[in-house]
C-alpha positions as a printed NumPy array, in Angstrom:
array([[-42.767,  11.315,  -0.566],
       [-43.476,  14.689,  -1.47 ],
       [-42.22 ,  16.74 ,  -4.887],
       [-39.928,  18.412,  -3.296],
       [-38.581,  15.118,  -1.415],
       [-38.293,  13.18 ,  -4.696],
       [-35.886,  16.533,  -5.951],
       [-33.375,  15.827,  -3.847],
       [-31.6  ,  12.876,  -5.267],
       [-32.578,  14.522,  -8.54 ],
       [-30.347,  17.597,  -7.801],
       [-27.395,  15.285,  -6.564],
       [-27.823,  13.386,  -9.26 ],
       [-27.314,  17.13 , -11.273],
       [-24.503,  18.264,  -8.894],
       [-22.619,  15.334,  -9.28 ],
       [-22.465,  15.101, -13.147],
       [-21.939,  18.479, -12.844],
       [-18.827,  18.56 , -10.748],
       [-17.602,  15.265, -12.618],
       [-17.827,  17.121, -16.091],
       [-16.741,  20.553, -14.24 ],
       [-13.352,  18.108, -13.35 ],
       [-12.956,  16.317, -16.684],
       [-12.381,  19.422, -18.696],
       [ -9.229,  20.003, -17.681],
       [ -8.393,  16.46 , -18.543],
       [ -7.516,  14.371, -21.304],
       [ -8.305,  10.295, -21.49 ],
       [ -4.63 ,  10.116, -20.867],
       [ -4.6  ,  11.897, -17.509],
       [ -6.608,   9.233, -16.082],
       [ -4.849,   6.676, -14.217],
       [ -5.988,   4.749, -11.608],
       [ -3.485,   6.473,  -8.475],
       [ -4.446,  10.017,  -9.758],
       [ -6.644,  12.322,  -7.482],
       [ -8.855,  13.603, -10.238],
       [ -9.308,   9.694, -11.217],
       [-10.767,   8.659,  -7.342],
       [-12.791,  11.916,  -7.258],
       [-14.21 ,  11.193, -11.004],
       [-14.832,   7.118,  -9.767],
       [-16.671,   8.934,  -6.383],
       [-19.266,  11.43 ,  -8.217],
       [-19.966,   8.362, -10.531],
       [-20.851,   6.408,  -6.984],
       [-22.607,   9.559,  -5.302],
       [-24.97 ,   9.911,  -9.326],
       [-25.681,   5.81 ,  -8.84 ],
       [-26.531,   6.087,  -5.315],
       [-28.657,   9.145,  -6.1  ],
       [-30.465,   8.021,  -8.872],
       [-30.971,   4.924,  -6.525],
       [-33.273,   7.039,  -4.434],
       [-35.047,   8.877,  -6.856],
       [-38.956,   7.58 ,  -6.427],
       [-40.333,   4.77 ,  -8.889],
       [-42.687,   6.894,  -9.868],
       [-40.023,  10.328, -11.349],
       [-38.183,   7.141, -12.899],
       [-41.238,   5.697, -14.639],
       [-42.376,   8.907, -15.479],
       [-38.512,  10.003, -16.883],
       [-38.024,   6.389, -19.37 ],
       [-35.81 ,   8.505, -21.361],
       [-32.943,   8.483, -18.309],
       [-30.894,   5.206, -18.672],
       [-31.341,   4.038, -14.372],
       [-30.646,   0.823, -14.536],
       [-27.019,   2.033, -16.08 ],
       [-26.591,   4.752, -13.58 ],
       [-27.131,   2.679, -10.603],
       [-25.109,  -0.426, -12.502],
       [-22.35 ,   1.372, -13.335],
       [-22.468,   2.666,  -9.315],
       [-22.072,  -0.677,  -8.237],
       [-19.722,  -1.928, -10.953],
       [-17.578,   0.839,  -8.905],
       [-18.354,   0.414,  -5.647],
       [-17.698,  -3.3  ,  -6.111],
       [-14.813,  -3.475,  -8.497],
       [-13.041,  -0.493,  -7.406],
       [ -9.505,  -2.342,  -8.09 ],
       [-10.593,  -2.975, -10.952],
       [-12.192,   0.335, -12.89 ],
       [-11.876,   0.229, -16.688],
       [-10.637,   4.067, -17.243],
       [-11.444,   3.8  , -20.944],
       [-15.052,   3.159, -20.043],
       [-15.311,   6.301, -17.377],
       [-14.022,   7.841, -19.539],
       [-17.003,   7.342, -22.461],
       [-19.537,   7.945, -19.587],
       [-17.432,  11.237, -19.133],
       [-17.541,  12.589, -22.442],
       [-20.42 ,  11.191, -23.947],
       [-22.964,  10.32 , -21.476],
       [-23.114,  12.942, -18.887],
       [-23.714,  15.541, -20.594],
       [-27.323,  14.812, -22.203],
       [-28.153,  13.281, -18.31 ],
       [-27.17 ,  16.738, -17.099],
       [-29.347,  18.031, -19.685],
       [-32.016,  16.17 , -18.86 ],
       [-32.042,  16.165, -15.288],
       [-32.014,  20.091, -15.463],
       [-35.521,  19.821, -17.341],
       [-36.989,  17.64 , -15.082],
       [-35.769,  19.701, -11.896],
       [-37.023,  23.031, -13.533],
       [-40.35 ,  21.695, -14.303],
       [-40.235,  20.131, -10.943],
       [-39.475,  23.443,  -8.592],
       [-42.068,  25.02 ,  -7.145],
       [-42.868,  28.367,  -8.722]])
């Protein structure tokens, strides 16, 4: 797989947090509940960043130790899996304090990572 193959999934990894974050400002833990619109779409950019980081090569994972991927991809399936039964409290702590250092960090390795 070439550089520019392996920045794929890293970039919807990005755009997903991204958008996720971008719809969680305008919320409080209290808006989330399990029938609400914002909820599913919040539950499906947590999917599309597990699935993502999924395909990101062995090799940008090894090379990245500092990105929790076992999580990602764990809590992916955790919602894929147990999508009746998604603790809101918990997305909610991956909201506010775990996506934004991963967006952080997945900006650094995507700007080191695009060709010049």
């Amino acid at each position: 797989m070439s550089a520019r193959d392996a920045l794929v999934p890293l970039r919807q990894m990005r755009d997903a947090a991204r958008r996720a974050l971008e719809i969680a400002r305008s919320l409080s833990r209290a808006d989330l509940r399990p029938d609400q619109v914002e909820t599913l779409a919040l539950t499906r950019l947590l999917e599309v960043l597990g699935e993502a980081a999924r395909r990101v090569p062995s090799t940008v994972r090894d090379e990245n130790p500092t990105i929790p991927w076992r999580q990602i991809t764990g809590t992916r399936d955790r919602l894929i899996h147990g999508y009746d039964r998604v603790d809101l409290d918990i997305l909610w702590t991956i909201l506010q304090d775990q996506l934004p250092p991963l967006v952080e960090q997945l900006d650094a390795i995507v700007d080191r990572s695009e060709p010049c």
